[in-house]
C-alpha positions as CSV (number, residue, x, y, z in Angstrom):
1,X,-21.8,-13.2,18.3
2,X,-19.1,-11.2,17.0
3,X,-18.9,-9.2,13.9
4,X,-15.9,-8.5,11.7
5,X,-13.6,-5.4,12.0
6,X,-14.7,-3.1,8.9
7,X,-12.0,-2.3,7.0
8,X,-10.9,1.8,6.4
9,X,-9.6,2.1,2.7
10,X,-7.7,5.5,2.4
11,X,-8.3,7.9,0.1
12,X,-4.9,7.9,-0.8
13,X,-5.1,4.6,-2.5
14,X,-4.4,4.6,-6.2
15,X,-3.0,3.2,-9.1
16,X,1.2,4.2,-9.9
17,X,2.2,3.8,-13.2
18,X,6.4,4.6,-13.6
19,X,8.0,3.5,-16.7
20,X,5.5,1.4,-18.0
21,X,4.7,-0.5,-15.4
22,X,1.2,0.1,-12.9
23,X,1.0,-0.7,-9.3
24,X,-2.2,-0.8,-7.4
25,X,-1.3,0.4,-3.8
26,X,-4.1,-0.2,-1.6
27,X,-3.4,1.6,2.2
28,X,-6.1,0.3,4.8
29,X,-6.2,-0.3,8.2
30,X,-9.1,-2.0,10.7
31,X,-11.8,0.5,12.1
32,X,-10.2,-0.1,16.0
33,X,-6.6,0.5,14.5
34,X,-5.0,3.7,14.4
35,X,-1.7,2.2,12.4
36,X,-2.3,2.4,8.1
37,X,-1.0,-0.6,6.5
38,X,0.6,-0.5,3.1
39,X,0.2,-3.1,0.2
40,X,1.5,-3.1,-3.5
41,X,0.2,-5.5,-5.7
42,X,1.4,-5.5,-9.2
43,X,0.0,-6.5,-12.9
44,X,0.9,-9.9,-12.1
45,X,-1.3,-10.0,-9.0
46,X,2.0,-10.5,-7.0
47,X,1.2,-8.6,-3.4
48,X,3.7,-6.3,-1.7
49,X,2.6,-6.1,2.3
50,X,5.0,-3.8,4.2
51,X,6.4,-4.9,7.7
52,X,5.8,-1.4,9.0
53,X,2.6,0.2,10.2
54,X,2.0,3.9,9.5
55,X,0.6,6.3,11.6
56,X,-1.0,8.5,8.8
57,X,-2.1,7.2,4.9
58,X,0.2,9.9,4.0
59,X,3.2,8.3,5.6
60,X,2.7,4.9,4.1
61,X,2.1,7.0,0.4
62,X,5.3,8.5,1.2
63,X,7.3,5.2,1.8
64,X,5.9,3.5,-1.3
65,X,7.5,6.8,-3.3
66,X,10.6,6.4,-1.6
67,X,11.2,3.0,-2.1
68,X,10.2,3.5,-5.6
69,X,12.4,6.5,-5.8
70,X,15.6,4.7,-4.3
71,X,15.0,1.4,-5.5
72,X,13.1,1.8,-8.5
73,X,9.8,0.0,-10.1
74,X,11.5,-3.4,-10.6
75,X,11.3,-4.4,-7.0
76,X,7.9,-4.8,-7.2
77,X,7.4,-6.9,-10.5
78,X,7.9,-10.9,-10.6
């Protein structure tokens, strides 16, 4: 009988608010992983996943700000 993978929820994962608008980002990754994985889910409940894999939570925090930073907060609402 196997058991699920438990799921690692960094610390790091937080709430963004930037001009008005708030972002949960959730990063995670399974127990036997080493990669992070990044999601964005806004007010709508519209989910973000990223293609990439991490290889710290701080990495994947640092994306999120940089896409934010060059693309702005638009990208991620409906």
């Amino acid at each position: 009988m196997s058991t699920e993978p438990e799921l690692i929820q960094s610390p790091l994962s937080q709430s963004i608010t930037r001009d008005g608008h708030t972002l949960q980002v959730d990063i995670y990754r399974l127990e036997e992983e080493v990669d992070w994985l990044l999601e964005v889910v806004n007010a709508d409940g519209t989910s973000h996943v990223w293609d990439d894999r991490f290889t710290t939570d701080q990495a994947a925090l640092g994306a999120l700000h940089a896409a934010i930073d060059e693309e702005g907060i638009g990208v991620f609402l409906d």
